[in-house]
C-alpha positions as CSV (number, residue, x, y, z in Angstrom):
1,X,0.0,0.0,0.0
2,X,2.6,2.6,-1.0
3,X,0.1,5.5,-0.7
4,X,0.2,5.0,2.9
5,X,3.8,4.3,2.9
6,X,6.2,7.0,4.0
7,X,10.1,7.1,4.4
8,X,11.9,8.9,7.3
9,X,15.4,10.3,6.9
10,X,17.1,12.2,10.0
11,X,20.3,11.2,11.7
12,X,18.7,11.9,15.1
13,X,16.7,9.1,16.1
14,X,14.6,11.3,18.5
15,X,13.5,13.2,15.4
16,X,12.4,10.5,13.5
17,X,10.4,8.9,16.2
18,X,8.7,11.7,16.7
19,X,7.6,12.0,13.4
20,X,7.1,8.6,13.0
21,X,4.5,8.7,15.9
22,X,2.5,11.3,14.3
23,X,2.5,9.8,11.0
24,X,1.4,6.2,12.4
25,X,-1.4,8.7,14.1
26,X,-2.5,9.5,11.0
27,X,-2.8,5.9,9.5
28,X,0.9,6.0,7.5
29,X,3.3,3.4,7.8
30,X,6.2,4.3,7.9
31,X,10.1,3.0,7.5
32,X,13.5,4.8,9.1
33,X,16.8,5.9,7.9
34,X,19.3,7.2,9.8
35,X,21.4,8.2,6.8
36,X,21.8,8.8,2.9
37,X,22.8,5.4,2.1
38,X,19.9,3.8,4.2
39,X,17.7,5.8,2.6
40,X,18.5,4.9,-1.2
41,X,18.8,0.7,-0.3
42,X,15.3,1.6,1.1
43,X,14.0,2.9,-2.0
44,X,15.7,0.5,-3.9
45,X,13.2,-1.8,-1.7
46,X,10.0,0.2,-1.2
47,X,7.4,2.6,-3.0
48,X,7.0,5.1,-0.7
49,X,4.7,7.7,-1.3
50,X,6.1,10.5,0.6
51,X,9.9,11.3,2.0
52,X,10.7,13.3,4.7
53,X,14.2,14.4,4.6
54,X,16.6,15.6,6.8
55,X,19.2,18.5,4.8
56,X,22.0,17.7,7.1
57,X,22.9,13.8,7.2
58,X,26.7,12.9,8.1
59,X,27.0,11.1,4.4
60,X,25.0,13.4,2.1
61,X,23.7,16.6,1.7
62,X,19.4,16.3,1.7
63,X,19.3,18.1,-0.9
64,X,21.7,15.6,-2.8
65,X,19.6,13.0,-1.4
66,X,16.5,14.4,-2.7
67,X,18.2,14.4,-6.5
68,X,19.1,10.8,-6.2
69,X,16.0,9.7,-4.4
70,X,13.6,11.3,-7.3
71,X,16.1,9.7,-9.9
72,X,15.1,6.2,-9.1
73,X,11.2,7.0,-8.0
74,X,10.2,10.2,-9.3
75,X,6.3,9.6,-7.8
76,X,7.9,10.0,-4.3
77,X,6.5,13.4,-3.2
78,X,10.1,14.7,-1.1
79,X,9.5,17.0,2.3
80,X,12.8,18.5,3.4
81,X,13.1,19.5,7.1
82,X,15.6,21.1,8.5
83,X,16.5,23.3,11.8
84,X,19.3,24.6,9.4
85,X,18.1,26.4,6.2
86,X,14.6,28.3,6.1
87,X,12.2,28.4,3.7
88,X,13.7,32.2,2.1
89,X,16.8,30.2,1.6
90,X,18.5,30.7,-2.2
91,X,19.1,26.4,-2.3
92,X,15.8,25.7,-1.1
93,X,14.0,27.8,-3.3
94,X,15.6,26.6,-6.3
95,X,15.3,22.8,-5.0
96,X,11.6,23.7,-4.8
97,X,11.4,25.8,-8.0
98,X,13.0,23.0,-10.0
99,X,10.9,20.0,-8.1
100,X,13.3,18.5,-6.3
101,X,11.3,19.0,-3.0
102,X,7.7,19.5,-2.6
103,X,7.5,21.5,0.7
104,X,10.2,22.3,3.4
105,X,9.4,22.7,7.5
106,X,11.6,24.3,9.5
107,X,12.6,22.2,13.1
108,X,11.0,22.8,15.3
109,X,7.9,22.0,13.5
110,X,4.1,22.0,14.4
111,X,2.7,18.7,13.9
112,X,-0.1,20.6,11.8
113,X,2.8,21.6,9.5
114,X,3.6,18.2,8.8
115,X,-0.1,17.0,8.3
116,X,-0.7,19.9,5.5
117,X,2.5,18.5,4.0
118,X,1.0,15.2,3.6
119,X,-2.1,15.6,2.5
C-alpha cells in the first residue's frame, strides 16, 4: 500500500520517532533511515509515497539525497526539514522551484505543518 507508505530520513533518532509517531497517528506506515545510504537501499526496496528528509545527514547533503531519491522513484513526493536552512533560503527555493522537494518545514515543527505537507 505505498500511498500510505512514507520514508523517514534524519540522523537523530529522536527526530524521526517523533515524526514517525505522528505519522502512524495518521494511518501512514512508515520505515526509518538514519542516513543517505539507508535511505537509497530503502527505495531501492520500497514505493513510498512521501519522504521526509533531513538536509544535514553525516554522508550526504538532503538536498543531494532528494536528486538521487527522485532519480530512481520520481512519484515519491520529497519534504525536506531542516533546523538549518529556512524556507527564504537561495538552495531551497531553487530545490523547490525546480521540483526536487515539494514543501520544506523548518525544526521545530508543528505537527499541523507536517499534516498539511501530507495531504
Amino acid at each position: 500500500m505505498a500511498e500510505k507508505l512514507v520514508l523517514v530520513v534524519d540522523d537523530e533518532p529522536d527526530m524521526c520517532w517523533a515524526l514517525e509517531h505522528l505519522l502512524h497517528s495518521q494511518g501512514f506506515q512508515t520505515r526509518r533511515a538514519l542516513n543517505a545510504q539507508e535511505a537509497l537501499t530503502l527505495t531501492d526496496q520500497c514505493q513510498f509515497s512521501c519522504a521526509f528528509l533531513d538536509a544535514k545527514l553525516p554522508d550526504m547533503d538532503g538536498l543531494v539525497l532528494a536528486r538521487q531519491i527522485l532519480a530512481n522513484a520520481p512519484q515519491i513526493r520529497i519534504i525536506m526539514v531542516s533546523g538549518y536552512f529556512y524556507r527564504d533560503d537561495v538552495s531551497i527555493q531553487e530545490a523547490i522551484r525546480l521540483g526536487f522537494i515539494h514543501d520544506f518545514i523548518s525544526k521545530p515543527f508543528l505537527q499541523q505543518e507536517i499534516l498539511k505537507a501530507i495531504e
